[in-house]
DRENMAR-938053 format. One record per residue (C-alpha): residue in three letters; chain; x negated, y negated, z negated. Coordinates in Angstrom, 2 decimals, padded with zeros to 5 digits. Example, Ala and Ser with C-alpha at 12.3 -4.5 7.8 and 13.67 -1.06 7.14 Angstrom:
% residues 2
<aa Ala; ch A; east -012.30; north 004.50; up -007.80>
<aa Ser; ch A; east -013.67; north 001.06; up -007.14>
***
This chain:
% residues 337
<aa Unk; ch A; east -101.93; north -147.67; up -101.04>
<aa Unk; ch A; east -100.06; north -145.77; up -098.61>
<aa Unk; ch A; east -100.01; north -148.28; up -096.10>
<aa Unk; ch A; east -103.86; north -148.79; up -096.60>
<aa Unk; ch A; east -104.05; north -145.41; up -095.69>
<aa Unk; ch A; east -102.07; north -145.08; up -092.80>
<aa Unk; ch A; east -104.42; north -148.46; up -091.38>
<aa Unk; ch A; east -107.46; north -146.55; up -091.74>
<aa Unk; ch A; east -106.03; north -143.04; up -090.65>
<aa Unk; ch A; east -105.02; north -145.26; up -087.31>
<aa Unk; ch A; east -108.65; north -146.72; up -087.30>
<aa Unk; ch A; east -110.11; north -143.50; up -087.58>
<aa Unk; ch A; east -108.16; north -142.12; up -084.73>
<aa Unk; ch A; east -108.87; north -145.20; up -082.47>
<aa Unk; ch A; east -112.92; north -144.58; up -083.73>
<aa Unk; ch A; east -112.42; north -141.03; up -082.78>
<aa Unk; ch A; east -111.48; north -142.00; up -079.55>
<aa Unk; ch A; east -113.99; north -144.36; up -078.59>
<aa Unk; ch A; east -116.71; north -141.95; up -080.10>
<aa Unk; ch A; east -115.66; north -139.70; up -077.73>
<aa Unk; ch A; east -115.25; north -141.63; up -074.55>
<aa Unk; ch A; east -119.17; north -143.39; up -075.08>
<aa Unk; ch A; east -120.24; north -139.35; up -075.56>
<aa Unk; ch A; east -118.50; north -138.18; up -072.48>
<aa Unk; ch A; east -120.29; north -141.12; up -070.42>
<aa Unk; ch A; east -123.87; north -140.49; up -071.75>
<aa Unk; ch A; east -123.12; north -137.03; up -071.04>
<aa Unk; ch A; east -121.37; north -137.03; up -067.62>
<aa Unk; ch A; east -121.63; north -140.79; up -066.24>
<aa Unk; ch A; east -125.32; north -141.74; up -067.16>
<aa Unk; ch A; east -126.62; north -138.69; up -065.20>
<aa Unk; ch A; east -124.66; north -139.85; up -062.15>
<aa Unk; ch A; east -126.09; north -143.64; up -062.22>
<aa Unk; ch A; east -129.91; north -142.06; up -062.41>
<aa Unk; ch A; east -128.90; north -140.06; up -059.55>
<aa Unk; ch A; east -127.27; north -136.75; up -060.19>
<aa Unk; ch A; east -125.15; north -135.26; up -057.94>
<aa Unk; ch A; east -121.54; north -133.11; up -058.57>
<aa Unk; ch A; east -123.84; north -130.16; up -057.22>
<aa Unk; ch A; east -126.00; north -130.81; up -060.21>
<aa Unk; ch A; east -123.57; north -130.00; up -063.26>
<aa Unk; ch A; east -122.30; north -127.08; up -060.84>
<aa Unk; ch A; east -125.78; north -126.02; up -060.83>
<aa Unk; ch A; east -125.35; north -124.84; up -064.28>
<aa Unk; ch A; east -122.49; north -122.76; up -064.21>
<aa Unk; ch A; east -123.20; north -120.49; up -061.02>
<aa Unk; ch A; east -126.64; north -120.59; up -061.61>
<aa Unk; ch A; east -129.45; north -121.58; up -059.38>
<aa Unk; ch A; east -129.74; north -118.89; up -057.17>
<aa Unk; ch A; east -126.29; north -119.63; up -055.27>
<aa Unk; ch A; east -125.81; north -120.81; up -052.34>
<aa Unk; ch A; east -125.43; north -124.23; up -051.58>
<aa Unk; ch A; east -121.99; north -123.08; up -050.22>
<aa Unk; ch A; east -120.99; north -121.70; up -053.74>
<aa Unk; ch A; east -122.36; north -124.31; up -055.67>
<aa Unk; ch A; east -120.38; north -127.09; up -053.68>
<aa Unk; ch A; east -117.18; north -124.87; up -054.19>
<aa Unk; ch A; east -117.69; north -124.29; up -057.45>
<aa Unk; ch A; east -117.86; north -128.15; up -058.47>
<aa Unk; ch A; east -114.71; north -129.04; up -056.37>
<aa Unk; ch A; east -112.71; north -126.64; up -058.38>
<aa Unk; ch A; east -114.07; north -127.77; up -061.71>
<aa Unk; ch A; east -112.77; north -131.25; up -061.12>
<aa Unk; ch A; east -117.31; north -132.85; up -060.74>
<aa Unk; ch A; east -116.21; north -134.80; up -057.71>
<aa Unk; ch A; east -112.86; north -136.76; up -059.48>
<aa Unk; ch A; east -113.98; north -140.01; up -061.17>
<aa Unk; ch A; east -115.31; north -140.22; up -064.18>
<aa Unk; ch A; east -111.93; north -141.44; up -066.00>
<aa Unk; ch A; east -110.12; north -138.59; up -064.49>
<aa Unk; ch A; east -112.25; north -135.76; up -065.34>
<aa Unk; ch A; east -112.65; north -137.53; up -069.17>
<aa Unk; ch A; east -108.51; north -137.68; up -069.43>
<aa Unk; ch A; east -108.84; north -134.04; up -068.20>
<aa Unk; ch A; east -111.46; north -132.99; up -071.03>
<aa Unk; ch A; east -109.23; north -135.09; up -073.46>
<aa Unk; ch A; east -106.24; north -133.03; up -072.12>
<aa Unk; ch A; east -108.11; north -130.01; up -073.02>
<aa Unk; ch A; east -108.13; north -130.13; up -076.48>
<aa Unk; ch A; east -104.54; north -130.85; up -077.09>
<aa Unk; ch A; east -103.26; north -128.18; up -074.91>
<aa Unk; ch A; east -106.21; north -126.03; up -073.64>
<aa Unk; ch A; east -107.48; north -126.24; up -069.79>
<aa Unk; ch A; east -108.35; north -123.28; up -067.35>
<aa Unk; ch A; east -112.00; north -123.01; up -065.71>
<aa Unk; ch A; east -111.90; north -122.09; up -061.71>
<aa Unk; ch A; east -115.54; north -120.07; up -061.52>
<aa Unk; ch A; east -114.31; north -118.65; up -058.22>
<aa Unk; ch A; east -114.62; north -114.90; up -059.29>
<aa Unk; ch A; east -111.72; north -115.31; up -061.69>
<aa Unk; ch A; east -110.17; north -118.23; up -063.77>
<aa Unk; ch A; east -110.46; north -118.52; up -067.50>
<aa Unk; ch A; east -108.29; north -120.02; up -069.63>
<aa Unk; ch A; east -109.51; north -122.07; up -072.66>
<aa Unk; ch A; east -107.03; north -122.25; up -075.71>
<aa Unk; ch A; east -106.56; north -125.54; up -077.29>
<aa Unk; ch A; east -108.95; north -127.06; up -079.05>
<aa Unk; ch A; east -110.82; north -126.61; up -076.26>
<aa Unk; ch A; east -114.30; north -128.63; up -076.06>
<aa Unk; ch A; east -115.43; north -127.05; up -072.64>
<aa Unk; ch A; east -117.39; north -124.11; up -071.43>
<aa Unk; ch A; east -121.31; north -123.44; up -072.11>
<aa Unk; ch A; east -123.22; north -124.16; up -069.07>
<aa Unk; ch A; east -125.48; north -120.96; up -070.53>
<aa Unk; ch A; east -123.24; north -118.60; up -072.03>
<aa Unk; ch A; east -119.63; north -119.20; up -070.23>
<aa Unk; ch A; east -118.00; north -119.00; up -073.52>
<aa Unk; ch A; east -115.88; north -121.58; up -075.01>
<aa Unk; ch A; east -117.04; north -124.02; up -077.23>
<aa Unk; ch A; east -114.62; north -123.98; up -080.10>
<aa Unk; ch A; east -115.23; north -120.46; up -081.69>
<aa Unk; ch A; east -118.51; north -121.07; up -081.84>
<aa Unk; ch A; east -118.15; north -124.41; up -083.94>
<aa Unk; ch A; east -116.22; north -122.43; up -086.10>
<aa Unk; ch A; east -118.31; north -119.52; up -086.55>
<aa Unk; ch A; east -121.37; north -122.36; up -087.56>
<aa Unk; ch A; east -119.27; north -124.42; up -089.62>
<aa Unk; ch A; east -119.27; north -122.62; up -092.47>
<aa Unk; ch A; east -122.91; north -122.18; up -092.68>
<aa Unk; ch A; east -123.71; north -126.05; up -092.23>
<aa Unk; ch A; east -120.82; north -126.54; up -094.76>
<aa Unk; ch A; east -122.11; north -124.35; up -097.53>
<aa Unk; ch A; east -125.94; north -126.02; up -097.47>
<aa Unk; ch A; east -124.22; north -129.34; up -097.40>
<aa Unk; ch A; east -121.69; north -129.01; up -100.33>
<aa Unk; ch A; east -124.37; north -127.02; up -102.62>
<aa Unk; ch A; east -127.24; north -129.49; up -101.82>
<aa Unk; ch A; east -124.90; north -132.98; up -102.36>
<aa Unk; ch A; east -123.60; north -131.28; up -105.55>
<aa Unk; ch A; east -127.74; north -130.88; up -106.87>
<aa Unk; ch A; east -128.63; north -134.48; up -105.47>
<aa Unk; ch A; east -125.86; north -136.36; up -107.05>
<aa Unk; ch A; east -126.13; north -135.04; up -110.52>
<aa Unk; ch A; east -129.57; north -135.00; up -110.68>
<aa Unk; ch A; east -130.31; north -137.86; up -108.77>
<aa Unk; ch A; east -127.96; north -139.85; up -110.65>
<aa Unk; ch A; east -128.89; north -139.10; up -114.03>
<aa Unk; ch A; east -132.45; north -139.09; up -113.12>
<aa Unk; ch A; east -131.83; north -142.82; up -112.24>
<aa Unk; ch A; east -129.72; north -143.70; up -115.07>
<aa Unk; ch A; east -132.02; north -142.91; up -117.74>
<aa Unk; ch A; east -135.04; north -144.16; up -116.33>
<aa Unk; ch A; east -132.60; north -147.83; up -116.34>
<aa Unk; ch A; east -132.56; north -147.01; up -119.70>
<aa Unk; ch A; east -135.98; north -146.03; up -120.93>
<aa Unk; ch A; east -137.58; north -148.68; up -118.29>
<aa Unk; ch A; east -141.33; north -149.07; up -118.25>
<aa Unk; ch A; east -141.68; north -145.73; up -120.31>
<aa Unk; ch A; east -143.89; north -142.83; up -119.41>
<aa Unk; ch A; east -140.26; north -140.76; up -118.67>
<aa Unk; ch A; east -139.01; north -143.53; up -116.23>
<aa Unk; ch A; east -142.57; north -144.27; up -114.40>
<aa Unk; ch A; east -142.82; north -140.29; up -113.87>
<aa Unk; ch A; east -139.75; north -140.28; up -112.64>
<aa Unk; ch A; east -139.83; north -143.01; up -110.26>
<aa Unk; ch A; east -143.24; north -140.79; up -109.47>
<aa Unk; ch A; east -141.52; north -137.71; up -108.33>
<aa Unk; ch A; east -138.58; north -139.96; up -106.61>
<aa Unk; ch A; east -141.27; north -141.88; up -104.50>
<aa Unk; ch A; east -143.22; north -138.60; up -103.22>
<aa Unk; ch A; east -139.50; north -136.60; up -103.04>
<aa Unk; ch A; east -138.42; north -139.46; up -100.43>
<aa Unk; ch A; east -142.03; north -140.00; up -098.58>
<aa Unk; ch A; east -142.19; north -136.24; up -097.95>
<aa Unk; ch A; east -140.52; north -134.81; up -094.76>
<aa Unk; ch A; east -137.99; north -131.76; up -095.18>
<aa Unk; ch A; east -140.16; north -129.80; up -092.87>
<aa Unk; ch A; east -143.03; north -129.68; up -094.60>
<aa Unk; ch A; east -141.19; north -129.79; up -098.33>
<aa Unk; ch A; east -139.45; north -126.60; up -096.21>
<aa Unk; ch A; east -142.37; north -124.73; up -095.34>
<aa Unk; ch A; east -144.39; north -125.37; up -098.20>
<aa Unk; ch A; east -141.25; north -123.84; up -100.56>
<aa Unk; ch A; east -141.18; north -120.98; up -098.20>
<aa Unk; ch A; east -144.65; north -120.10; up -098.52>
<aa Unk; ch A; east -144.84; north -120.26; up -102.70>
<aa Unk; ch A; east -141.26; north -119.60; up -103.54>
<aa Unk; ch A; east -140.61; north -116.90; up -100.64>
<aa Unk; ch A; east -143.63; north -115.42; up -099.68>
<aa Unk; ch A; east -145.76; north -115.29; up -102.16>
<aa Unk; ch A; east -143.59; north -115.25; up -105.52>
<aa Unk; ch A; east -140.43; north -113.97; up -103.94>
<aa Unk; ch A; east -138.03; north -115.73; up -106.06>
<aa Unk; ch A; east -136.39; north -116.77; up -103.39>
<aa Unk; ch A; east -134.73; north -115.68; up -099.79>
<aa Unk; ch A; east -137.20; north -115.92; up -096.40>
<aa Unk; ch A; east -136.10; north -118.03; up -094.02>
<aa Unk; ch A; east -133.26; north -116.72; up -091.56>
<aa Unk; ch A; east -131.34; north -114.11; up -094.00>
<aa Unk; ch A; east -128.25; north -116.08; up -094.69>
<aa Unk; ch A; east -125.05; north -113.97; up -096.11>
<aa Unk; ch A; east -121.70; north -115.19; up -096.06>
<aa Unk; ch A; east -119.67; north -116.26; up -099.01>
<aa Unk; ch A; east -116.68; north -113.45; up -098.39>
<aa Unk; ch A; east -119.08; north -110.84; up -097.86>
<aa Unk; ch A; east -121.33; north -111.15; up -100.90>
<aa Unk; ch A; east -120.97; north -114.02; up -102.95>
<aa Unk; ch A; east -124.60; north -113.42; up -104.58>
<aa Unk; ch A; east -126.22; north -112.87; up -101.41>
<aa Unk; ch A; east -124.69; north -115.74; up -100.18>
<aa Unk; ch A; east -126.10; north -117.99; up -103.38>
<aa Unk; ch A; east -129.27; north -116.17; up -103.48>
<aa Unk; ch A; east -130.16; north -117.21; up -099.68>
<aa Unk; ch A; east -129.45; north -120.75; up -099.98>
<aa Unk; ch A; east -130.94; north -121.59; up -102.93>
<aa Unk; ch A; east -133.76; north -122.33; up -101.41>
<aa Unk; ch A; east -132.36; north -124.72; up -098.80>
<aa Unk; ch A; east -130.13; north -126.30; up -101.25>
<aa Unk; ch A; east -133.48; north -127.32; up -103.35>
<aa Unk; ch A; east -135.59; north -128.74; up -100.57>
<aa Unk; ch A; east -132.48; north -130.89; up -099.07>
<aa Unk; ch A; east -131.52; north -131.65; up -102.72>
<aa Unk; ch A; east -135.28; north -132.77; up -103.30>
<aa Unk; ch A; east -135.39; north -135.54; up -101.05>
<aa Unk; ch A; east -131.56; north -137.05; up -101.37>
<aa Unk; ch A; east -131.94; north -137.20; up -105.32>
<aa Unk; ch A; east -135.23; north -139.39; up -105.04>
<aa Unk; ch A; east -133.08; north -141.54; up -102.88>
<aa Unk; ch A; east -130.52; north -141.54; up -105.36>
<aa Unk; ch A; east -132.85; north -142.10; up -108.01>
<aa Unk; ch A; east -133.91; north -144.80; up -107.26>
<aa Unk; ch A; east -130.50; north -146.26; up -106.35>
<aa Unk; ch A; east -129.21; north -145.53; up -109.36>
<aa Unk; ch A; east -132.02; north -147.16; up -111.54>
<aa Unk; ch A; east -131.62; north -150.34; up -109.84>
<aa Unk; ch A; east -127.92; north -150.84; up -109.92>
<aa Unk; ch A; east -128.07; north -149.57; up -113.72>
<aa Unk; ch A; east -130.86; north -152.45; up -113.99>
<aa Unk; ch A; east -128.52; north -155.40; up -112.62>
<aa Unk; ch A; east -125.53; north -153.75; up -114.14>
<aa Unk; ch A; east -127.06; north -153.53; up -117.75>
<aa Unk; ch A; east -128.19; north -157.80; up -117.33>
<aa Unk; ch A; east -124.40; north -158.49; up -116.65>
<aa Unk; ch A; east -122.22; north -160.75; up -118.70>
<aa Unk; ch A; east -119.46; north -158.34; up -119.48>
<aa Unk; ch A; east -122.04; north -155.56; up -120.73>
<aa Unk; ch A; east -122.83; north -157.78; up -123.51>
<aa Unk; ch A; east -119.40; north -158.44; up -124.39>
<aa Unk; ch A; east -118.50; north -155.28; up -124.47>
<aa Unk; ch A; east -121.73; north -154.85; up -127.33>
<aa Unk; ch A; east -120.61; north -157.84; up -128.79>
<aa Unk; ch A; east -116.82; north -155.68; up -129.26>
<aa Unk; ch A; east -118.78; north -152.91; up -131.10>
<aa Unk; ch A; east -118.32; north -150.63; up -128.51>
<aa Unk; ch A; east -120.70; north -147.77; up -129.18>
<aa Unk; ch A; east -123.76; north -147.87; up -126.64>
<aa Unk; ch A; east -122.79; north -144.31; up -124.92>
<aa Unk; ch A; east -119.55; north -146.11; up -123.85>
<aa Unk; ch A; east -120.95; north -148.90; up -122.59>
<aa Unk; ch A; east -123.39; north -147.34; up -120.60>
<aa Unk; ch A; east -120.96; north -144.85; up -119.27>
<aa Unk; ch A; east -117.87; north -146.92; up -118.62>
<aa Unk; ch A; east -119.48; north -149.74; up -117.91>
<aa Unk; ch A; east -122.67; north -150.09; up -116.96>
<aa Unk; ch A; east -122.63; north -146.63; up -114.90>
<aa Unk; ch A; east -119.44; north -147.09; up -113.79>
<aa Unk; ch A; east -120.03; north -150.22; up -111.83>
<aa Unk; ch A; east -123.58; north -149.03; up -110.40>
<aa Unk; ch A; east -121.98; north -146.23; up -108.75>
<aa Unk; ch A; east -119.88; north -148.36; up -106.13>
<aa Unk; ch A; east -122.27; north -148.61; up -103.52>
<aa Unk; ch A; east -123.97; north -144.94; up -104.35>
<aa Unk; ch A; east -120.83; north -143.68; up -103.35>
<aa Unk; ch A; east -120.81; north -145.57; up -100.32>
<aa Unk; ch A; east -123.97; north -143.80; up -099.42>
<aa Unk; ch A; east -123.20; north -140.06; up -100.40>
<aa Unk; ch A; east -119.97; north -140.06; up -098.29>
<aa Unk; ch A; east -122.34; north -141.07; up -095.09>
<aa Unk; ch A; east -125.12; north -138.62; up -096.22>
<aa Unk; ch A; east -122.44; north -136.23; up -097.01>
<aa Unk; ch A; east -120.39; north -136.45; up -093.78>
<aa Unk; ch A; east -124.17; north -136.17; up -092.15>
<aa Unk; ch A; east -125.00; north -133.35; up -092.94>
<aa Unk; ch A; east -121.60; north -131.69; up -092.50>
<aa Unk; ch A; east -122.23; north -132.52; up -088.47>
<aa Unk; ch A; east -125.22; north -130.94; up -089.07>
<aa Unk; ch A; east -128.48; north -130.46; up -090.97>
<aa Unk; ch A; east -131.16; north -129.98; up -088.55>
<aa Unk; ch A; east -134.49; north -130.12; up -089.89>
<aa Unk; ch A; east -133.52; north -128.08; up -093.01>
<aa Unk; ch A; east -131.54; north -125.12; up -090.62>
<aa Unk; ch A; east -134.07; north -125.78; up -088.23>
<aa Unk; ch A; east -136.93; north -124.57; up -090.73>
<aa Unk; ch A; east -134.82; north -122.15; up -092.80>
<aa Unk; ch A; east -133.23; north -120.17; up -089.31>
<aa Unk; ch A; east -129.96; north -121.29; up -090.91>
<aa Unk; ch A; east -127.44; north -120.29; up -088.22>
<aa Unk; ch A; east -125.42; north -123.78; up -088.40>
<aa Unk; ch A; east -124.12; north -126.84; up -086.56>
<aa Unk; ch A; east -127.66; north -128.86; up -086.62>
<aa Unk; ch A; east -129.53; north -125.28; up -084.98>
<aa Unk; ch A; east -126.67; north -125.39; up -082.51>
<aa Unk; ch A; east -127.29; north -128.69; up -081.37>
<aa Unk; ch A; east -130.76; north -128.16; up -081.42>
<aa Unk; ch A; east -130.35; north -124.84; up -079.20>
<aa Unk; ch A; east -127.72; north -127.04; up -076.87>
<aa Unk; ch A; east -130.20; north -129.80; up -076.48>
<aa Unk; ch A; east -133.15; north -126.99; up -075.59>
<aa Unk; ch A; east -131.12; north -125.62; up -073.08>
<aa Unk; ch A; east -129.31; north -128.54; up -071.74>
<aa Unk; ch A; east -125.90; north -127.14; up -072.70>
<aa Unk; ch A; east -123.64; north -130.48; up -072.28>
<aa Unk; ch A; east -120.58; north -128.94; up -073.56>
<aa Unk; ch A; east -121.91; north -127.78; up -076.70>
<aa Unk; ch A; east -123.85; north -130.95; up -077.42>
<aa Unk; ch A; east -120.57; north -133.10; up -076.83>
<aa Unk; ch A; east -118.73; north -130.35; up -079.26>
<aa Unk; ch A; east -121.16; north -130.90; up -081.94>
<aa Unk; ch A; east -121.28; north -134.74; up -081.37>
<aa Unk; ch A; east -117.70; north -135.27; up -081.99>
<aa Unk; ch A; east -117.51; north -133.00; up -085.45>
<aa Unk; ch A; east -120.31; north -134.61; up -086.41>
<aa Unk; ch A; east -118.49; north -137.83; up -085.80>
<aa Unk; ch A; east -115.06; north -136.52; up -087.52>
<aa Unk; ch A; east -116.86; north -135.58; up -090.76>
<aa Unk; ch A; east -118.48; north -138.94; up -090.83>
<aa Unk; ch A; east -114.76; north -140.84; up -090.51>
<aa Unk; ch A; east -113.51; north -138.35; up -092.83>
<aa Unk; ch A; east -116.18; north -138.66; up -096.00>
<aa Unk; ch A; east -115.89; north -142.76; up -095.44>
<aa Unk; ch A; east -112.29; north -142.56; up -095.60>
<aa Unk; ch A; east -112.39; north -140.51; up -098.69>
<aa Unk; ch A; east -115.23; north -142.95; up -100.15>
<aa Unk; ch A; east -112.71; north -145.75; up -099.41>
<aa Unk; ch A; east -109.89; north -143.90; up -101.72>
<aa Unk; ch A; east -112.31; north -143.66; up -104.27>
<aa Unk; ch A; east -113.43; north -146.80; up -104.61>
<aa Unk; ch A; east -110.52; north -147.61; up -106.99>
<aa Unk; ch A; east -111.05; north -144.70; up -109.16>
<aa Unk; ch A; east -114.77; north -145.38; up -109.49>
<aa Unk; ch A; east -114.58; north -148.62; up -110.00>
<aa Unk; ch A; east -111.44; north -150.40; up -110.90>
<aa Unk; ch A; east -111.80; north -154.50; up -109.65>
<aa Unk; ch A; east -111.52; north -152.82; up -106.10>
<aa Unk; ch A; east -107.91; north -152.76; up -105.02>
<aa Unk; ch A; east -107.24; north -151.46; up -101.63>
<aa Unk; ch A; east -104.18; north -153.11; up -100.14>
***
């Protein structure tokens, strides 16, 4: 086990890296091949009403006109031990982490991941926690009561909860829930855990349900048709044939075994949404990663795109790994060696 885990620690490291050498060229190289110029990306910082004087000096002491390799190892460099930005008036140091400079608001990057992170991380946690019970026992009793009225209404709600978007899911809860019956928050009036842990509840309820909707149809259905294969296999009718009583072998068992390749899923959807849920902060004015990057990618803010790229990419490695631990809990014929 513990060398298992020090292979895929490595591989996620090495993964890391290459994730963030392919998002530095889109970024930084791509532009250059289609024709940018150093001046460009200096463009940005001094703004466009500079001289072409200023702009030129500007993007020699920011490193624009080193190669592409050198100015990556310098951005690498950066986040280990911090880097200092020449913006001729003055030079400003960066602490380690540091992810760059915004092209819009010469601030660093890093604090402001922070200061989002908890907002993307509280809609993500609260909405996988509704999706996974209810999507899961949704799907295990329709298995079990198949071709009923409960498990064709089911499938029902599963089929419209995945062919419906999250914006329009989003607006339409807004309008009833919000608006008119105020049960729940308006968009855009999120409250932090350590200040008010009602507030905080009470404003993402709302999210939590409409992301939760359309997951837990996907996991639904999932679940119903492992349970289906599962229930058919050889071992679940030994284990009848034992006298086992039927809660334990659909439990143990039959769940058990169906939720292998679930899992698989919720640590991708999981690590997702943790890099950011945009459509659902997008239409709630949730101030998180996903309307960061969406406010980055408006305003053509390269740093804070890359920053969000490669947390986005961390959480991903992060949730598989922990899926991979899991597997032998879950389900125990997988042994990780």
């Amino acid at each position: 086990m513990i060398t298992y885990i020090i292979r895929r620690l490595f591989a996620a490291v090495v993964l890391l890296f290459i994730v963030s050498a392919v998002t530095f060229a889109i970024f930084y190289l791509v532009p250059r091949l289609a024709g940018a110029t150093p001046e460009t990306l200096a463009t940005r910082y001094v703004g466009r009403a500079a001289t072409p004087e200023t702009v030129s000096l500007i993007a020699h002491k920011l490193g624009f006109y080193d190669p592409i390799w050198v100015q990556y190892g310098r951005w690498i460099k950066g986040i280990f031990v911090g880097a200092d930005y020449n913006l001729g008036a003055s030079v400003d140091h960066c602490p380690a982490p540091c992810f760059g400079y915004s092209f819009i608001t010469r601030e660093p990057v890093w604090p402001d991941l922070v200061d989002r992170l908890p907002v993307t991380l509280s809609l993500a946690v609260g909405a996988s926690i509704l999706w996974a019970v209810f999507g899961v026992s949704i799907g295990a009793v329709s298995a079990l009561r198949r071709g009923s009225l409960l498990d064709r209404t089911a499938m029902g709600f599963s089929l419209a909860g995945v062919s419906l978007p999250i914006f329009f899911t989003g607006m339409i809860g807004l309008l009833v829930f919000s608006y008119t019956l105020k049960w729940t928050a308006v968009g855009g009036s999120y409250t932090p855990f350590t200040q008010n842990p009602a507030d905080w509840f009470y404003s993402l309820l709302l999210p939590w349900i409409v992301l939760a909707l359309q997951f837990s149809a996907q996991y639904a259905r999932l679940t119903r048709a492992g349970m289906l294969e599962t229930m058919g296999e050889d071992y679940i009718r030994t284990a009848r044939a034992k006298g086992l009583p039927e809660r334990a072998v659909t439990t143990r068992h039959g769940l058990r075994a169906a939720l292998t390749p679930i899992l698989t899923i919720f640590g991708l959807d999981v690590g997702l949404l943790l890099g950011g849920a945009v459509l659902t902060e997008t239409v709630f004015s949730l101030p998180g990663l996903g309307k960061y990057a969406i406010d980055a990618i408006t305003n053509n803010d390269l740093p804070k795109v890359l920053g969000v790229t490669l947390m986005a990419a961390f959480f991903v490695i992060i949730a598989n790994l922990i899926v991979d631990l899991l597997y032998a809990v879950v389900d125990p014929r997988v042994r990780l060696g």
